[in-house]
C-alpha positions in Angstrom: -8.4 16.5 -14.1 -5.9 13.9 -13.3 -3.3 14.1 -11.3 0.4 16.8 -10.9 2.9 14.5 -11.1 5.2 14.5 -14.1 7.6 12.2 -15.5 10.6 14.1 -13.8 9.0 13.2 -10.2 8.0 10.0 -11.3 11.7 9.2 -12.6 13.1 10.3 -9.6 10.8 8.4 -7.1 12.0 5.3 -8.2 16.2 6.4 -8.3 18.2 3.6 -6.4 19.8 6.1 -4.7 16.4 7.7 -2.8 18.0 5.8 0.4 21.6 4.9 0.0 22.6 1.4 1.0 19.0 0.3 1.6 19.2 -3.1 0.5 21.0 -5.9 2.2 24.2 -6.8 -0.3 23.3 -9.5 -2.6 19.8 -8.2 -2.7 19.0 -6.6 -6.0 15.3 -8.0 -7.0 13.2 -5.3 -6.2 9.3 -5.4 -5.5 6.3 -3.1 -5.0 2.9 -3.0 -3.8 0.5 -0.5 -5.0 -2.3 0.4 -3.0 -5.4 2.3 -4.1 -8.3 3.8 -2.5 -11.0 4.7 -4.9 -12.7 8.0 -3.8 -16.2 9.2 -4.1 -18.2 12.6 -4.8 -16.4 13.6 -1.6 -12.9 12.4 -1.4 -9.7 12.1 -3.8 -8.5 9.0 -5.0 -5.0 8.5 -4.0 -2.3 5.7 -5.1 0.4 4.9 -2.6 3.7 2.6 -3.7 5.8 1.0 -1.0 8.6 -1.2 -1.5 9.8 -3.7 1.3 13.2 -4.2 1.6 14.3 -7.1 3.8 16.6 -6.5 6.9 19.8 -8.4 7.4 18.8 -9.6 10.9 15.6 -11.4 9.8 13.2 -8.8 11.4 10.3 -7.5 9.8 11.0 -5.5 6.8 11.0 -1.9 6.6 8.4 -0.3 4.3 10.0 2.9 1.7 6.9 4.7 0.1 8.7 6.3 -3.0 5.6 7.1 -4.2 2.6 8.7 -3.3 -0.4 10.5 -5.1 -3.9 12.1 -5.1 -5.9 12.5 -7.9 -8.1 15.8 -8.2 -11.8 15.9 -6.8 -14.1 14.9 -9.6 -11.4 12.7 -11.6 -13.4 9.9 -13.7 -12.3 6.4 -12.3 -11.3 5.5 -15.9 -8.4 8.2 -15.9 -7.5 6.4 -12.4 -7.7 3.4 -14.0 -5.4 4.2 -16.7 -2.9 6.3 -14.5 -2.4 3.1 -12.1 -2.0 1.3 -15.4 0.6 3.5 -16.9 2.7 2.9 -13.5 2.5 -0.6 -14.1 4.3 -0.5 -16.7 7.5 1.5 -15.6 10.8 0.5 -14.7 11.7 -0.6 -12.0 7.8 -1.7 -11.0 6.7 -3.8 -14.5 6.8 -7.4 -13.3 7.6 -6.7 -10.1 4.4 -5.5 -8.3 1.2 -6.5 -6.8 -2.0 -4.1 -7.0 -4.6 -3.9 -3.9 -7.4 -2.0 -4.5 -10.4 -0.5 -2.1 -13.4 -1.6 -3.9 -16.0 -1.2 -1.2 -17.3 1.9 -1.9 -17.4 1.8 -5.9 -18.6 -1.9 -6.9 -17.3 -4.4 -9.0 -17.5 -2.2 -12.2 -14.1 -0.3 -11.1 -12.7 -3.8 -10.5 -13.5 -4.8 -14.1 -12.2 -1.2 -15.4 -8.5 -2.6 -14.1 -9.1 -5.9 -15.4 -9.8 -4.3 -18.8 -6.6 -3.2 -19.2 -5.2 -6.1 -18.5 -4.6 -6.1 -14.6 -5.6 -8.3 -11.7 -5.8 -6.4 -8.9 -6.6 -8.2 -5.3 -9.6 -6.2 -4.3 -10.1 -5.2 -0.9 -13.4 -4.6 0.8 -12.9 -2.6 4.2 -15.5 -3.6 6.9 -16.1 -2.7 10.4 -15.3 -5.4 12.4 -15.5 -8.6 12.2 -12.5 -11.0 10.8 -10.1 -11.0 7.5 -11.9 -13.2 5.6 -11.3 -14.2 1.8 -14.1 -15.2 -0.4 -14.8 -17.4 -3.5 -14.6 -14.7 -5.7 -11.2 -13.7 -4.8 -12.1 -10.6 -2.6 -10.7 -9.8 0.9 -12.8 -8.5 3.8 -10.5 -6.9 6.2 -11.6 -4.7 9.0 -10.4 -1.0 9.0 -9.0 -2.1 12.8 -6.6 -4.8 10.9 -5.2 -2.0 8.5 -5.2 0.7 11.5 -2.9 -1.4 13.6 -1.0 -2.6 10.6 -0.1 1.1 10.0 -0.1 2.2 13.5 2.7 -0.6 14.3 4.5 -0.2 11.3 4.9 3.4 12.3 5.5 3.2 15.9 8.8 0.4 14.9 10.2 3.0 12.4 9.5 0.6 9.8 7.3 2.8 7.5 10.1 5.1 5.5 8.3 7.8 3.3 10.5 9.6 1.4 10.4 13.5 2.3 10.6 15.0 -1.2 6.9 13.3 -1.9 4.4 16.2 -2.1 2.1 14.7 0.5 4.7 13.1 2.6 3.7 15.7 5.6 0.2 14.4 5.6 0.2 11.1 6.0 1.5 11.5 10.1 -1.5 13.6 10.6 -3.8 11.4 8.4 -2.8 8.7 10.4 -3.6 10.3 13.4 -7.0 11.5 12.4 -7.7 7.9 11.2 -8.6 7.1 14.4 -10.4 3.7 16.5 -13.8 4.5 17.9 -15.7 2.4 20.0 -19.2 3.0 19.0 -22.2 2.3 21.6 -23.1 -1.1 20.0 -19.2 -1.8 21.0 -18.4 -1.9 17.2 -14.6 -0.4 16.1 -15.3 2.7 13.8 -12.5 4.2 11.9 -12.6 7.9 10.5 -11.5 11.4 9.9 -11.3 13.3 12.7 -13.4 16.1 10.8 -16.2 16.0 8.5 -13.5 17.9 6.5 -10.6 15.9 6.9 -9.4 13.3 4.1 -7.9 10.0 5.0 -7.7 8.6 0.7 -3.8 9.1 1.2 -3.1 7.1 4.6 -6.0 4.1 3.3 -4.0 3.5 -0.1 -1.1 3.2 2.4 -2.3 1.1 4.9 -3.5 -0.8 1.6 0.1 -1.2 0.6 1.2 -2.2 4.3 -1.5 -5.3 4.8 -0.4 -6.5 1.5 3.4 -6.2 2.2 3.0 -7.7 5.5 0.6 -10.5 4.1 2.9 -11.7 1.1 5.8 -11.2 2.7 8.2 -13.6 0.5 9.4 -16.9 3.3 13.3 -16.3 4.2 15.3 -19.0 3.2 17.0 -21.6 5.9 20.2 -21.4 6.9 22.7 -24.3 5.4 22.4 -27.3 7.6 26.0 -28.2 9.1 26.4 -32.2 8.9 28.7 -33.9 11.2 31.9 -34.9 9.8 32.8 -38.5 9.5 35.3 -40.4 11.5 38.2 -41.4 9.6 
């Protein structure tokens, strides 16, 4: 089961050269967000990096996915587990990342399979409406219309830059698309495939990736203060 990646693609996602002259000068700390949506009997489970990088003029930052993968139908969440683990723990990510994962649909015993081996994921639980709200226990409630528009606008400002040598990069457009806003007859927001047929695990562990970027978005720091000279 598992996954197709091997270490060659997994090398080269990460190469600083992927996008030449991405980062601002000065800038060399580099950090990830790792998205994860947890599939059932009927869809993959995909893991989607993205790495902000800050823009010079202070605008919101653009969003690289260097990374993107969908596990085989039928893979045990353990093997998941362990595959997001192993990523963890490569260079450039180790120490430099923070994990979201979907945990709606699975309970809190995938949640404990990642804190098993040691990480502490901020799990997600997507709703239907409604506010983000964040609970005692640590877990976010954020409605699928929150992560919809987060993509949707990060798309539409050309801030979301996915790498085309990625496998999947050509579905994540037409995921997006199909991951469409329904208004449903009780006047609730409904978010899904446009087929029975059609996956959306790739463009959720994405939109995953995006909320958290855009959420912990490090605060810019303030320009020197110019002080009036004295009079001599």
């Amino acid at each position: 089961m598992g996954s197709q990646h091997d270490e060659t693609d997994l090398a080269r996602a990460f190469r600083e050269d992927v996008w030449p002259g991405r980062r601002p000068p000065g800038e060399t700390r580099r950090r990830f967000v790792i998205g994860v949506d947890l599939g059932t009997m009927r869809d993959h489970s995909a893991i989607a990096i993205v790495e902000p990088q800050e823009r010079p003029d202070g605008g919101e930052p653009f969003l690289d996915v260097p990374y993107l993968e969908r596990m085989h139908l039928g893979t045990k969440y353990r093997e998941t587990v362990e595959r997001v683990r192993s990523l963890t723990q490569r260079h450039p990510i180790a120490g430099a990342y923070s994990l979201v994962i979907d945990v709606g649909g699975v309970g809190r015993g995938v949640l404990e399979e990642f804190q098993r081996v040691g990480l502490k994921p901020v799990p997600v639980t997507i709703t239907g409406g409604g506010a983000t709200t964040h609970t005692e226990t640590g877990e976010w409630h954020v409605p699928k219309r929150d992560l919809a528009i987060g993509l949707d606008v990060s798309m539409q400002n050309r801030l979301l830059r996915i790498a085309k040598e990625l496998a999947h990069a050509e579905l994540i457009p037409k995921e997006a698309e199909a991951f469409r806003a329904k208004i449903s007859a009780a006047g609730h927001d409904s978010y899904e495939a446009a087929t029975e047929s059609a996956h959306d695990d790739l463009v959720i562990a994405v939109a995953l990736a995006v909320w958290r970027a855009r959420r912990s978005r490090p605060p810019r720091p303030l320009p020197p203060v110019k002080m009036p000279s004295r009079a001599v």
